[in-house]
mmJSON file of the N, C-alpha and C atoms, coordinates in Angstrom:
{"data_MODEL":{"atom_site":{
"group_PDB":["ATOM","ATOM","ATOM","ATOM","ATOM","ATOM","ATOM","ATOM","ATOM","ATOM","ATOM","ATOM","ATOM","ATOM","ATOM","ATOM","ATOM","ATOM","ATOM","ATOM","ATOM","ATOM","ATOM","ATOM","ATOM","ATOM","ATOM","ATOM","ATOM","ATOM","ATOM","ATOM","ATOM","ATOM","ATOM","ATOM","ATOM","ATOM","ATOM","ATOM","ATOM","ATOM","ATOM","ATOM","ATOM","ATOM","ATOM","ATOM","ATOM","ATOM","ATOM","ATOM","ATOM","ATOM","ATOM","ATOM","ATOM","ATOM","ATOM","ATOM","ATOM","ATOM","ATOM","ATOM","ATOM","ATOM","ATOM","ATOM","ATOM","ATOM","ATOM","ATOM","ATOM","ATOM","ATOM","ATOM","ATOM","ATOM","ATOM","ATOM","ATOM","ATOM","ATOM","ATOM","ATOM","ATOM","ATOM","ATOM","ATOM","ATOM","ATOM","ATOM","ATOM","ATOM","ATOM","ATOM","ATOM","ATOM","ATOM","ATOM","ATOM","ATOM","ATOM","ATOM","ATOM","ATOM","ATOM","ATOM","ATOM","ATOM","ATOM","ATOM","ATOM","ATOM","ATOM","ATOM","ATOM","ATOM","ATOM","ATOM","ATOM","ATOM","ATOM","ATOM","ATOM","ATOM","ATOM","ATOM","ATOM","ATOM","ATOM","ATOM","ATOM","ATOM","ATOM","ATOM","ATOM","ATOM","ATOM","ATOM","ATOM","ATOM","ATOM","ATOM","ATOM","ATOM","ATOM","ATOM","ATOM","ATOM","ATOM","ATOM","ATOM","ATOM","ATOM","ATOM","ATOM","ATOM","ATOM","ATOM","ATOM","ATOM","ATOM","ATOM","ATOM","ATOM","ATOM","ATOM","ATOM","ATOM","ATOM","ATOM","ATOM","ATOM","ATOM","ATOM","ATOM","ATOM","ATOM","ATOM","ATOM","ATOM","ATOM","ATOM","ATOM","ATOM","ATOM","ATOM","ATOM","ATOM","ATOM","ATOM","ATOM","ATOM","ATOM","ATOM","ATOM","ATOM","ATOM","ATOM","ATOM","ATOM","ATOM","ATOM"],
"id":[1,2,3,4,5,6,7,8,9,10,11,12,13,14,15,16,17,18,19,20,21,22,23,24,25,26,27,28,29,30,31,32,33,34,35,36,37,38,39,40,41,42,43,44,45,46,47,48,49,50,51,52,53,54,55,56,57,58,59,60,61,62,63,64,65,66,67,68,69,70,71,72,73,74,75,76,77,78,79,80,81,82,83,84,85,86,87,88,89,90,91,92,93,94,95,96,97,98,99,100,101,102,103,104,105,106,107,108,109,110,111,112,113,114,115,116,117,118,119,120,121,122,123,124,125,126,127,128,129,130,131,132,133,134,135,136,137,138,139,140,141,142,143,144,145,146,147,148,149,150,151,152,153,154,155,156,157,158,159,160,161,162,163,164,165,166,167,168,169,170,171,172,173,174,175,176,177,178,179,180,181,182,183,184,185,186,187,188,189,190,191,192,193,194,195,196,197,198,199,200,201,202,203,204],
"type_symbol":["N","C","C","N","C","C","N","C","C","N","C","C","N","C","C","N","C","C","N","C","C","N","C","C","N","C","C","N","C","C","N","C","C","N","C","C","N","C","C","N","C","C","N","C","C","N","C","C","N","C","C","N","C","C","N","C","C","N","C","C","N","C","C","N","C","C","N","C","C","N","C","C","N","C","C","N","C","C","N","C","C","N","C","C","N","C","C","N","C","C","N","C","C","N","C","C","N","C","C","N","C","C","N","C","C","N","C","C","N","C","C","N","C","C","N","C","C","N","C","C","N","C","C","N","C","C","N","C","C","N","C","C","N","C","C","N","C","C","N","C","C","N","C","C","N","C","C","N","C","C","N","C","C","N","C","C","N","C","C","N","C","C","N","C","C","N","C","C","N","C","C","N","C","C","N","C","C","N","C","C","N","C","C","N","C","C","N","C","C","N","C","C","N","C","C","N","C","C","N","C","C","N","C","C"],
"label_atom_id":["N","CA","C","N","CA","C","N","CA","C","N","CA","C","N","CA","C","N","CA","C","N","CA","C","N","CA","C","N","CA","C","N","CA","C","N","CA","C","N","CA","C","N","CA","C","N","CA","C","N","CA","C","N","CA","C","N","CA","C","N","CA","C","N","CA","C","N","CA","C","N","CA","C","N","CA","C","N","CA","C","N","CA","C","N","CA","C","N","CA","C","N","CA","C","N","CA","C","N","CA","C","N","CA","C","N","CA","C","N","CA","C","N","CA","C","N","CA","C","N","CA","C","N","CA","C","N","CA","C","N","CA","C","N","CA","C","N","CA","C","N","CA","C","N","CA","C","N","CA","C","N","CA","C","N","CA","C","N","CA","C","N","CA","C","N","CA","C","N","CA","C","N","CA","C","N","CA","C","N","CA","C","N","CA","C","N","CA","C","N","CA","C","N","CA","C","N","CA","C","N","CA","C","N","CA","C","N","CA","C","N","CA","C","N","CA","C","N","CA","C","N","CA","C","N","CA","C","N","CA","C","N","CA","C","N","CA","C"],
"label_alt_id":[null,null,null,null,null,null,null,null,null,null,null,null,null,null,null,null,null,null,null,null,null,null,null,null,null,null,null,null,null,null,null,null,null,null,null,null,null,null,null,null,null,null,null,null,null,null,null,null,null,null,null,null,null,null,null,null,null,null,null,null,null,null,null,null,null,null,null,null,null,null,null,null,null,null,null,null,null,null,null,null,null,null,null,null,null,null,null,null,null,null,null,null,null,null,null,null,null,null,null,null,null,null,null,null,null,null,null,null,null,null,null,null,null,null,null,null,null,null,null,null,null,null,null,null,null,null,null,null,null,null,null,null,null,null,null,null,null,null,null,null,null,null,null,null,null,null,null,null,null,null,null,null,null,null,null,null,null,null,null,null,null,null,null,null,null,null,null,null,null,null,null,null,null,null,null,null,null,null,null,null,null,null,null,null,null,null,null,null,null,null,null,null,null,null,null,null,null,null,null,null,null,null,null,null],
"label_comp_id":["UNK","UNK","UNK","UNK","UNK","UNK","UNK","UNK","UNK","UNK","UNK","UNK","UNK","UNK","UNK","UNK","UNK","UNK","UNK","UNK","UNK","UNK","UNK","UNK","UNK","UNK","UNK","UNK","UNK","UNK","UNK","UNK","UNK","UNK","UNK","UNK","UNK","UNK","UNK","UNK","UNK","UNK","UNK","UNK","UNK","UNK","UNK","UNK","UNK","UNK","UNK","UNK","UNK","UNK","UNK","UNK","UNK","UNK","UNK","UNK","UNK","UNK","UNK","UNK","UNK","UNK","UNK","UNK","UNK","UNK","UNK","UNK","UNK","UNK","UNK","UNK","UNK","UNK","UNK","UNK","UNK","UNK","UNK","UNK","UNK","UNK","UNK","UNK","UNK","UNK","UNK","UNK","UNK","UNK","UNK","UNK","UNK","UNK","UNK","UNK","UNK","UNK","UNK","UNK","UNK","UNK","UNK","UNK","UNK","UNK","UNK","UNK","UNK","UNK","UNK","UNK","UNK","UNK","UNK","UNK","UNK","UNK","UNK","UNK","UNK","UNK","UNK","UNK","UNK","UNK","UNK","UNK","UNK","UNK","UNK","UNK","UNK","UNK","UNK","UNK","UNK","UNK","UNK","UNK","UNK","UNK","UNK","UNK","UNK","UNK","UNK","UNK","UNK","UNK","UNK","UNK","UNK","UNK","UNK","UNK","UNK","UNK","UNK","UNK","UNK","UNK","UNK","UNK","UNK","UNK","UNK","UNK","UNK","UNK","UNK","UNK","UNK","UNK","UNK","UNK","UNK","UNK","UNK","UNK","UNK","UNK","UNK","UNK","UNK","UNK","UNK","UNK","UNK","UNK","UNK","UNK","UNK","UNK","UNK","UNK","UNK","UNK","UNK","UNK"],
"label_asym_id":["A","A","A","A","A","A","A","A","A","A","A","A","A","A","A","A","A","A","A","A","A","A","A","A","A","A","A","A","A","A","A","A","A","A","A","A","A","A","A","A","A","A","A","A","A","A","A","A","A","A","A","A","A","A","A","A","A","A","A","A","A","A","A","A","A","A","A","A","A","A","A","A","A","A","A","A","A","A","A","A","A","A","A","A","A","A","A","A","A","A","A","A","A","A","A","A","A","A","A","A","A","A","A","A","A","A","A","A","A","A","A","A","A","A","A","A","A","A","A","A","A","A","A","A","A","A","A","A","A","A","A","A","A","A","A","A","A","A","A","A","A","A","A","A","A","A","A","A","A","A","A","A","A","A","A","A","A","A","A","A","A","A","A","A","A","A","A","A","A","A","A","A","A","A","A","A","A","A","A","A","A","A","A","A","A","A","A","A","A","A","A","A","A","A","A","A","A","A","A","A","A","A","A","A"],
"label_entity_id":["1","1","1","1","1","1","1","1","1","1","1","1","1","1","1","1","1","1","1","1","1","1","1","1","1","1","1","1","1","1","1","1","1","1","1","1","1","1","1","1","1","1","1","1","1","1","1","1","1","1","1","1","1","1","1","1","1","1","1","1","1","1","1","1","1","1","1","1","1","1","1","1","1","1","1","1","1","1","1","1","1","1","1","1","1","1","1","1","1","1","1","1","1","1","1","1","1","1","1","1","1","1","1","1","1","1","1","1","1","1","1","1","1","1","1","1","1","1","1","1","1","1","1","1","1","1","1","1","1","1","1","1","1","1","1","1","1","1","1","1","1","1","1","1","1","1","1","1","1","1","1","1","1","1","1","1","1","1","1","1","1","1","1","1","1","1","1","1","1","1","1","1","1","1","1","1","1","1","1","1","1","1","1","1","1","1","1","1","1","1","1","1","1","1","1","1","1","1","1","1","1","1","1","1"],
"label_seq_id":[1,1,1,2,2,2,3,3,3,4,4,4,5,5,5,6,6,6,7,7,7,8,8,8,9,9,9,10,10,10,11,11,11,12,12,12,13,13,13,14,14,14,15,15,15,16,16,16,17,17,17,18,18,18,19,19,19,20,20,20,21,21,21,22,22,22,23,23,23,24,24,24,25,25,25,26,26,26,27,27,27,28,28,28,29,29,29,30,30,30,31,31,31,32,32,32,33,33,33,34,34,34,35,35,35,36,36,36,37,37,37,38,38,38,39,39,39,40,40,40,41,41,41,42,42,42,43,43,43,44,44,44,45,45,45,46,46,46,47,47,47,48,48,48,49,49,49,50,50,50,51,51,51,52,52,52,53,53,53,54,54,54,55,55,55,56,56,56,57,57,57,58,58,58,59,59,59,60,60,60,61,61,61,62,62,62,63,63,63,64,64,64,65,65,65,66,66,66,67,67,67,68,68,68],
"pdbx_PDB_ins_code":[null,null,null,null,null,null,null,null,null,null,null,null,null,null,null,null,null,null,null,null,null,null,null,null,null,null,null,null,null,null,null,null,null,null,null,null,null,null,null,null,null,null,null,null,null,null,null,null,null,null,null,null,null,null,null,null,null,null,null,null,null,null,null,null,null,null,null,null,null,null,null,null,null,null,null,null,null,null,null,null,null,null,null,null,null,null,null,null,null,null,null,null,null,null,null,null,null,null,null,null,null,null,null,null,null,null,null,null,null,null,null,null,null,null,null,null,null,null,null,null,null,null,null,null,null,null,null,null,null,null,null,null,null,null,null,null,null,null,null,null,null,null,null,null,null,null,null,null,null,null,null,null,null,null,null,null,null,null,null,null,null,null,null,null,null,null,null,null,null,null,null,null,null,null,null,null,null,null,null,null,null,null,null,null,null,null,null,null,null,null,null,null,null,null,null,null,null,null,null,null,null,null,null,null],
"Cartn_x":[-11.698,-10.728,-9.307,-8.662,-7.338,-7.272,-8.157,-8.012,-7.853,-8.852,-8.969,-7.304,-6.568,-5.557,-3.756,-4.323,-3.633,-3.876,-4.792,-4.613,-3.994,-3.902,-3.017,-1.891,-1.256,0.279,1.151,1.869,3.051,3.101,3.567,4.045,3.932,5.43,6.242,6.115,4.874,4.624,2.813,2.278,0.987,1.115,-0.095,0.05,0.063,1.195,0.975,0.008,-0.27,-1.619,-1.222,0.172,0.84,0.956,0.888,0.702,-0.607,-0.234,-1.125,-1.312,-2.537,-1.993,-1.099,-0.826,-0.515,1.291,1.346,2.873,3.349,2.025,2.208,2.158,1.86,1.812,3.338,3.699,5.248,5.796,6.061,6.489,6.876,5.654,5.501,5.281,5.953,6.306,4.638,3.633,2.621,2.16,1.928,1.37,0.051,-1.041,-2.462,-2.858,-3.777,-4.166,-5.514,-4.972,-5.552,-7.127,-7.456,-8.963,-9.585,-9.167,-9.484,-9.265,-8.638,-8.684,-9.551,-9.89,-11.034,-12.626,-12.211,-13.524,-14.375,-13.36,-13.361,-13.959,-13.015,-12.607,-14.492,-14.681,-15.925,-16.861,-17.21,-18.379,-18.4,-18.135,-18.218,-18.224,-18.619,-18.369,-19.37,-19.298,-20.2,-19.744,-20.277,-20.682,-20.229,-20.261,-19.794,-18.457,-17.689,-16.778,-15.558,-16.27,-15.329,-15.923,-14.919,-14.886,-14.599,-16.154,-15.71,-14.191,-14.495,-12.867,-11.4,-11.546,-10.664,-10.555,-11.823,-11.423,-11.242,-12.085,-11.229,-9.722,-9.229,-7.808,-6.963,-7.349,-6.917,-6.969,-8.147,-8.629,-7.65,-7.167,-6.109,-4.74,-4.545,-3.087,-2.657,-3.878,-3.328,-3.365,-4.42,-4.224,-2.723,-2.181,-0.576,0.2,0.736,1.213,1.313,-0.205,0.02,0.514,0.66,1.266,2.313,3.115,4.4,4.664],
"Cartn_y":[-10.609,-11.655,-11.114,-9.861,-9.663,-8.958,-8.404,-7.668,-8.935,-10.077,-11.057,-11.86,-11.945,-12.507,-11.235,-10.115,-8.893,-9.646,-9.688,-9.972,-11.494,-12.179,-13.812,-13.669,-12.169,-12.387,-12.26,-12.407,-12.152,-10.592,-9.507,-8.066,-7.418,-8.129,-7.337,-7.235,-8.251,-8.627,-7.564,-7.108,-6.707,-5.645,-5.023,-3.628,-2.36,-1.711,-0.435,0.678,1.479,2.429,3.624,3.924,5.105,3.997,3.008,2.24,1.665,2.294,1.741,0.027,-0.119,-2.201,-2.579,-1.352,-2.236,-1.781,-0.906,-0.424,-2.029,-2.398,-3.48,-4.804,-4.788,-6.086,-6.343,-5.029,-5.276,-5.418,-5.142,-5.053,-6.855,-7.453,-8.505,-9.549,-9.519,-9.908,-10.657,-10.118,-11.282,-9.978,-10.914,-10.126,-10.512,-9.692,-10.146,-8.831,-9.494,-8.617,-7.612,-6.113,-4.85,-4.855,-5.399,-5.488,-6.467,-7.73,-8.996,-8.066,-7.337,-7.057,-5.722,-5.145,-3.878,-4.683,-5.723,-6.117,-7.156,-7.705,-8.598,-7.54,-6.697,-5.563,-4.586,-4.356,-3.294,-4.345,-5.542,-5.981,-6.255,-5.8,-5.128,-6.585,-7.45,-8.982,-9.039,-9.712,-9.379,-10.889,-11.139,-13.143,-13.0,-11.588,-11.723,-11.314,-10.588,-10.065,-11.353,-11.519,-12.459,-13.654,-14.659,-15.785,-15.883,-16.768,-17.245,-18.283,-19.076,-19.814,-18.487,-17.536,-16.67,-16.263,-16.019,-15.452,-16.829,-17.646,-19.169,-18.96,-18.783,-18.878,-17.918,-17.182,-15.809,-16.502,-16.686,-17.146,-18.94,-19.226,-20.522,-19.875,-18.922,-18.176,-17.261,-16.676,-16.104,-17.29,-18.127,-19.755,-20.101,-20.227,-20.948,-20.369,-18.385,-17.789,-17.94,-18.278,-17.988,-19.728,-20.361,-21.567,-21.727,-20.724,-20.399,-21.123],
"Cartn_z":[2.021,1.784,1.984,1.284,1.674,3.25,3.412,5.072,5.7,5.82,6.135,6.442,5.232,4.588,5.444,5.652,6.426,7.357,8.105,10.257,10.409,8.91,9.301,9.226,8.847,8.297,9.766,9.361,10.792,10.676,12.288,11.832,10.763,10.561,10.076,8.094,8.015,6.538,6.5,7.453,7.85,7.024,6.352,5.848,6.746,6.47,6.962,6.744,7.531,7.504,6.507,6.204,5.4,3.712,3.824,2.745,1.434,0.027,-0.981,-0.858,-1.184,-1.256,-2.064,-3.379,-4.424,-3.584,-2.381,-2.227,-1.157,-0.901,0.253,-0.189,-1.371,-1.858,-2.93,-3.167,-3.646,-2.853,-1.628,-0.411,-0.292,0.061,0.595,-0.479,-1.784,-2.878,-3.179,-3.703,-3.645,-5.052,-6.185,-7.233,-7.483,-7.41,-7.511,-8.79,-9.918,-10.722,-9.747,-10.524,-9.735,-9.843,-11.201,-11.403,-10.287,-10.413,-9.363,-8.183,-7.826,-5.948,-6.267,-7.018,-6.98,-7.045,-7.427,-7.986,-6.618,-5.88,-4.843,-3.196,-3.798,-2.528,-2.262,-3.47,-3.821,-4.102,-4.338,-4.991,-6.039,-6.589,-8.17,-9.23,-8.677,-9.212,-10.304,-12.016,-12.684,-13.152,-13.523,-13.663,-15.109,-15.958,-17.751,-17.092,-16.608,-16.002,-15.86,-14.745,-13.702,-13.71,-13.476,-13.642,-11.87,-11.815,-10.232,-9.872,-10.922,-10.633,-10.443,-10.577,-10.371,-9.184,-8.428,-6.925,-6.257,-6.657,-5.837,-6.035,-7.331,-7.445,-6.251,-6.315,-5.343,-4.079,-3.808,-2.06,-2.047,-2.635,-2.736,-2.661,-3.672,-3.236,-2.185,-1.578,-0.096,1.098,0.777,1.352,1.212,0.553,0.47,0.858,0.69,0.983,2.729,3.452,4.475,5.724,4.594,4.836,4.848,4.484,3.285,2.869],
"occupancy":[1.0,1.0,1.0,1.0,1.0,1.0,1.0,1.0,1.0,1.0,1.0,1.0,1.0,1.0,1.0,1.0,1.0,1.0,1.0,1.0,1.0,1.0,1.0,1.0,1.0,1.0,1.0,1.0,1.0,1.0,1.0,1.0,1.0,1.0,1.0,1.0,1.0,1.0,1.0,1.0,1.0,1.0,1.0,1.0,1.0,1.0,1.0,1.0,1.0,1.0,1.0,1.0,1.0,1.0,1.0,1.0,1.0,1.0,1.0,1.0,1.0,1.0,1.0,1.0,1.0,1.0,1.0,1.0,1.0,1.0,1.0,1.0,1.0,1.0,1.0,1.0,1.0,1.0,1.0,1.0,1.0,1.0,1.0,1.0,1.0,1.0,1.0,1.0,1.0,1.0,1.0,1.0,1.0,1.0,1.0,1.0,1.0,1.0,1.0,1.0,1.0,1.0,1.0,1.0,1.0,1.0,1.0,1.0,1.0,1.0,1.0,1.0,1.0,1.0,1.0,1.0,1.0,1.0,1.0,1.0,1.0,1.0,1.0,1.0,1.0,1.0,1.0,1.0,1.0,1.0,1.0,1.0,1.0,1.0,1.0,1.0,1.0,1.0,1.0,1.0,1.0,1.0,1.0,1.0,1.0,1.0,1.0,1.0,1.0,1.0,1.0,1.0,1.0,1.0,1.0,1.0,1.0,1.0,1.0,1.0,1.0,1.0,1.0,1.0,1.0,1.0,1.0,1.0,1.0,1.0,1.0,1.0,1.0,1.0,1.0,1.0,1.0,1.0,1.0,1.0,1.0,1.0,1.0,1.0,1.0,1.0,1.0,1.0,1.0,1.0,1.0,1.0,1.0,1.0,1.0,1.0,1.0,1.0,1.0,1.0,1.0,1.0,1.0,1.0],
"B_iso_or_equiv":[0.0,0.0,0.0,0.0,0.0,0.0,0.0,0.0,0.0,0.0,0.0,0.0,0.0,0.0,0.0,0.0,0.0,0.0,0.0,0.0,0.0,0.0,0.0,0.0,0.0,0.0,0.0,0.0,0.0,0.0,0.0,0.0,0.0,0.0,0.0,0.0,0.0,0.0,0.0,0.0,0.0,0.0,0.0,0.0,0.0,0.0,0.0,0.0,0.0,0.0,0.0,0.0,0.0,0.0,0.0,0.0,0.0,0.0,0.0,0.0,0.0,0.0,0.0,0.0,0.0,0.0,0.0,0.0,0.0,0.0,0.0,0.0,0.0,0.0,0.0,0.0,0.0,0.0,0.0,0.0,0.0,0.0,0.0,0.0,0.0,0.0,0.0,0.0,0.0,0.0,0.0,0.0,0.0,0.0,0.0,0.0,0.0,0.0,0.0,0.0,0.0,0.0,0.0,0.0,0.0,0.0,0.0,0.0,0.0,0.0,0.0,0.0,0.0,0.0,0.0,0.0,0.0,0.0,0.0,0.0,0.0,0.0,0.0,0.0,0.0,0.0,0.0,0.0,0.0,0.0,0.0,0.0,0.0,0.0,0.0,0.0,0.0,0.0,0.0,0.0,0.0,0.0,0.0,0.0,0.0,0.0,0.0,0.0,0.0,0.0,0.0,0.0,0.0,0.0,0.0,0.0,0.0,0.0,0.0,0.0,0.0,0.0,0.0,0.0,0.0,0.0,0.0,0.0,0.0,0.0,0.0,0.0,0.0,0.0,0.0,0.0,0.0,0.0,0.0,0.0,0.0,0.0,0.0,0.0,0.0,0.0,0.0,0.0,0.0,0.0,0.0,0.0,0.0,0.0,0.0,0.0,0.0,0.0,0.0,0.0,0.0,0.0,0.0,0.0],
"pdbx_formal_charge":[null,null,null,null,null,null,null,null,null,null,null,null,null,null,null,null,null,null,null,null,null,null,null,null,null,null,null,null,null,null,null,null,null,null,null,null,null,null,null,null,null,null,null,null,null,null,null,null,null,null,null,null,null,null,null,null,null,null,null,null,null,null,null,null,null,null,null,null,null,null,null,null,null,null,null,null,null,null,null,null,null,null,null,null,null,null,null,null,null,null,null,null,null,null,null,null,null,null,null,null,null,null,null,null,null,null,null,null,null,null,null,null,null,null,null,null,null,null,null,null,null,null,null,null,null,null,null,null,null,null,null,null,null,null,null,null,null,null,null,null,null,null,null,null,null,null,null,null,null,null,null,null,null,null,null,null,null,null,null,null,null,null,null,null,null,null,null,null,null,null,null,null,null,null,null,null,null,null,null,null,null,null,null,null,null,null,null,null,null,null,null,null,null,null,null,null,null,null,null,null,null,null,null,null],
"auth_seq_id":[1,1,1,2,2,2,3,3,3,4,4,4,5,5,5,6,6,6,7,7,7,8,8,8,9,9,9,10,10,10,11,11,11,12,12,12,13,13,13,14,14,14,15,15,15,16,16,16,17,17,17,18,18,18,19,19,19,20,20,20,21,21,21,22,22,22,23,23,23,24,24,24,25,25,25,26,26,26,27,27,27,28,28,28,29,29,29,30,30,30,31,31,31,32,32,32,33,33,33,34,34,34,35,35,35,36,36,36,37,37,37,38,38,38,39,39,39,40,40,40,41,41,41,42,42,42,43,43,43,44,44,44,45,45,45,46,46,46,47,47,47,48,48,48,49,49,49,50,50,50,51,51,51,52,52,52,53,53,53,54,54,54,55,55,55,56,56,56,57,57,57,58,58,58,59,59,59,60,60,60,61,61,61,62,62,62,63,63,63,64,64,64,65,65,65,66,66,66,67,67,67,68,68,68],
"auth_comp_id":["UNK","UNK","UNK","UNK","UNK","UNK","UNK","UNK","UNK","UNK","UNK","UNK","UNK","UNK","UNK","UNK","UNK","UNK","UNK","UNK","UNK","UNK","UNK","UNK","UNK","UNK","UNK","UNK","UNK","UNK","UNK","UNK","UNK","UNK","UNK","UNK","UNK","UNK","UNK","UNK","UNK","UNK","UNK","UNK","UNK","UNK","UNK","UNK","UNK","UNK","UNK","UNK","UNK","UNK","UNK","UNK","UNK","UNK","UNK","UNK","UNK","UNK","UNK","UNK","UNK","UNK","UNK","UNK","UNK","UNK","UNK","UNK","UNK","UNK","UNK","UNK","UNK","UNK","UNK","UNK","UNK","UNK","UNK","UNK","UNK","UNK","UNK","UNK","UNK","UNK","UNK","UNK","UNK","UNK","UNK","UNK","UNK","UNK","UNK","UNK","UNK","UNK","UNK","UNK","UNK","UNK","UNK","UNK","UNK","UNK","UNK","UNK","UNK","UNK","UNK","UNK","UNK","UNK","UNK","UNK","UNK","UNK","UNK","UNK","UNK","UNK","UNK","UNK","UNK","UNK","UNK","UNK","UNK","UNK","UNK","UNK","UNK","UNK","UNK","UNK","UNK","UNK","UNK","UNK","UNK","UNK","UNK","UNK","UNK","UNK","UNK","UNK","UNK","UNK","UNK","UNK","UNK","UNK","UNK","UNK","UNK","UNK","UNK","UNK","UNK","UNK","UNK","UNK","UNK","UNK","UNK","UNK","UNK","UNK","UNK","UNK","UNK","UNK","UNK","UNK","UNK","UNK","UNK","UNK","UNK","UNK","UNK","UNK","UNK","UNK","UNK","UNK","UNK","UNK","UNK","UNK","UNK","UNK","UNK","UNK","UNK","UNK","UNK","UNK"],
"auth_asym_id":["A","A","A","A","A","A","A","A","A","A","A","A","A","A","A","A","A","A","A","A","A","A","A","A","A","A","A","A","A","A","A","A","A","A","A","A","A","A","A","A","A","A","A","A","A","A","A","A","A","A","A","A","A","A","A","A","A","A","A","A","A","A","A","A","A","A","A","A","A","A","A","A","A","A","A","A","A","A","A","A","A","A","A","A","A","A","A","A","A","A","A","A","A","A","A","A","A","A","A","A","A","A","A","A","A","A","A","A","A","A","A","A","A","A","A","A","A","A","A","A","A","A","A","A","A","A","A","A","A","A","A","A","A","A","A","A","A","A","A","A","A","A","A","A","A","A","A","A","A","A","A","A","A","A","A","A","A","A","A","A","A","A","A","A","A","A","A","A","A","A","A","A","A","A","A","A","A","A","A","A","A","A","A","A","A","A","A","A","A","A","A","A","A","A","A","A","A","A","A","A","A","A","A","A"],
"auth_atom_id":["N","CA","C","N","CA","C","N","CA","C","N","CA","C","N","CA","C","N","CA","C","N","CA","C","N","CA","C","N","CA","C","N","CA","C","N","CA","C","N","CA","C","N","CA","C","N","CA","C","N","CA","C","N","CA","C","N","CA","C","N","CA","C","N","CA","C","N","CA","C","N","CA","C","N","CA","C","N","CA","C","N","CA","C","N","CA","C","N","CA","C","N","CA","C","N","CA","C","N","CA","C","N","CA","C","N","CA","C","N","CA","C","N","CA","C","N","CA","C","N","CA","C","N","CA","C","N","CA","C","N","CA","C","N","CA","C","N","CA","C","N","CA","C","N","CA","C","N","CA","C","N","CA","C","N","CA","C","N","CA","C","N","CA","C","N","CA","C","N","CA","C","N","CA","C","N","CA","C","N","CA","C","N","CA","C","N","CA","C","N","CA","C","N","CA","C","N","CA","C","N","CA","C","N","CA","C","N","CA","C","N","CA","C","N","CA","C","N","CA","C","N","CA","C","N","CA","C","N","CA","C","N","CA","C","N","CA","C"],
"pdbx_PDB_model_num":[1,1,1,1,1,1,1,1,1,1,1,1,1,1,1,1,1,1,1,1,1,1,1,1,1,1,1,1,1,1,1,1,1,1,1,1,1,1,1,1,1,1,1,1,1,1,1,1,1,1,1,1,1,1,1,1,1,1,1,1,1,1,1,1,1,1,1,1,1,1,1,1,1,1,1,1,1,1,1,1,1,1,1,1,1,1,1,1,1,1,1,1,1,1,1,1,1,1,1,1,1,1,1,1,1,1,1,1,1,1,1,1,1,1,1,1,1,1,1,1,1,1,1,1,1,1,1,1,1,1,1,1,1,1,1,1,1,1,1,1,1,1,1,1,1,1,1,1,1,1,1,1,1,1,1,1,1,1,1,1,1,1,1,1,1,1,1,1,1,1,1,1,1,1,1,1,1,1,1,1,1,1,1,1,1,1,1,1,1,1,1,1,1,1,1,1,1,1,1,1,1,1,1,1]
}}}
């Protein structure tokens, strides 16, 4: 979903390869909680955990962002 959400951006907003996400996502002003993108990123999805309405939420806010 965020790599995904990387190849829609324009350039100059794209992550760099010398770049952390969390250095690229301050960068490109977009605040996403670190657990939700480890958890999205790795699998790591646990139904007591995470609340599916949460990665919908996520997958709606890189949706808008890339609408601007």
């Amino acid at each position: 979903m965020i790599a995904s959400f990387d190849r829609q951006l324009p350039d100059g907003s794209k992550r760099r390869p010398e770049e952390t996400v969390k250095d690229w996502l301050d960068r490109i002003k977009l605040t996403i909680d670190p657990m939700l993108y480890h958890m999205v990123r790795y699998g790591e999805i646990d139904d007591q955990m995470l609340d599916r309405s949460e990665i919908d939420a996520l997958r709606n806010r890189l949706d808008q962002r890339l609408r601007g």
